[in-house]
N, C-alpha and C positions, 0 to 999 in steps of 0.2 A: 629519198635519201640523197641523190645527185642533188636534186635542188637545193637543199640544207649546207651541201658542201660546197655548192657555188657562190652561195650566200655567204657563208663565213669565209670564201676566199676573197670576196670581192668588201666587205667589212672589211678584212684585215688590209687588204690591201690600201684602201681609203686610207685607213689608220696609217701607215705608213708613211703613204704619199703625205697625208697630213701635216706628218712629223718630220719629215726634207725643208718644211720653210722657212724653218729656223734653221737651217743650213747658210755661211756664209756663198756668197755668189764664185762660181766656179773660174779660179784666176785670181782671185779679191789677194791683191798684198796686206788688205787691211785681217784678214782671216786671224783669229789666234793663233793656228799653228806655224803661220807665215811672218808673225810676228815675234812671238814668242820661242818657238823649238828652232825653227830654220835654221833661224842667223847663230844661236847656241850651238846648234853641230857643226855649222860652217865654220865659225869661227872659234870654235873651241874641242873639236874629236880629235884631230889629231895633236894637239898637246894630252890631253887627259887618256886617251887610251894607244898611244905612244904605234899607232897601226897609220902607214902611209897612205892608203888609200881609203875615203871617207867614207865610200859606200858599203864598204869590208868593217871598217870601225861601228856605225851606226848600226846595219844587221850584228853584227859581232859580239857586241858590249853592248849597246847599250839594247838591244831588242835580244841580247843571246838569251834569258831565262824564258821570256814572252817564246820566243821559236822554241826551245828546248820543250816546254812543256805542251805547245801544240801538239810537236810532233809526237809526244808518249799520246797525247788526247786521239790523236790517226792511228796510230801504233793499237791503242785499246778497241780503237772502232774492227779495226782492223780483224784482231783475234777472236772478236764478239762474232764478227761476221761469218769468221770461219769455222767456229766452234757453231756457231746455228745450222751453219751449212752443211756442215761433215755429213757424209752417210759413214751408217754402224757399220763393222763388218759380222753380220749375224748369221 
């Protein structure tokens, strides 16, 4: 049974590693998102969400649902865990 699981870890893992090579190179200006979102928040969050500081804009607005609904996603783990945990009082 170990062996089975070491096998599908080291499968998946392959798999993975696999799928990083189609990753632009680490630093790459030419990246999409270095092309494409960067220069959009730089030069456009603090007009459009009217917040001084960029980094407070960009988590704020424009990643605020993205964070909002993680945090219920943790919040759920969360209650799951304790609700399994709980002892009865019997």
């Amino acid at each position: 049974m170990k062996a089975l699981a070491l096998v599908a870890t080291l499968v998946t893992g392959a798999i993975l590693l696999y799928g990083t090579m189609d990753f632009p190179a680490f630093g790459d200006p030419n990246a999409p998102a270095a092309v494409h979102l960067s220069n959009n928040y730089i030069e456009q969050a603090v007009a459009e969400t009217h917040v001084p500081n960029l980094v407070t804009a960009v988590l704020g607005d424009y990643r605020g649902y993205d964070t909002m609904f993680e945090t219920v996603v943790i919040y759920c783990a969360g209650l799951a865990v304790v609700s399994v945990l709980r002892r009865s009082k019997s």
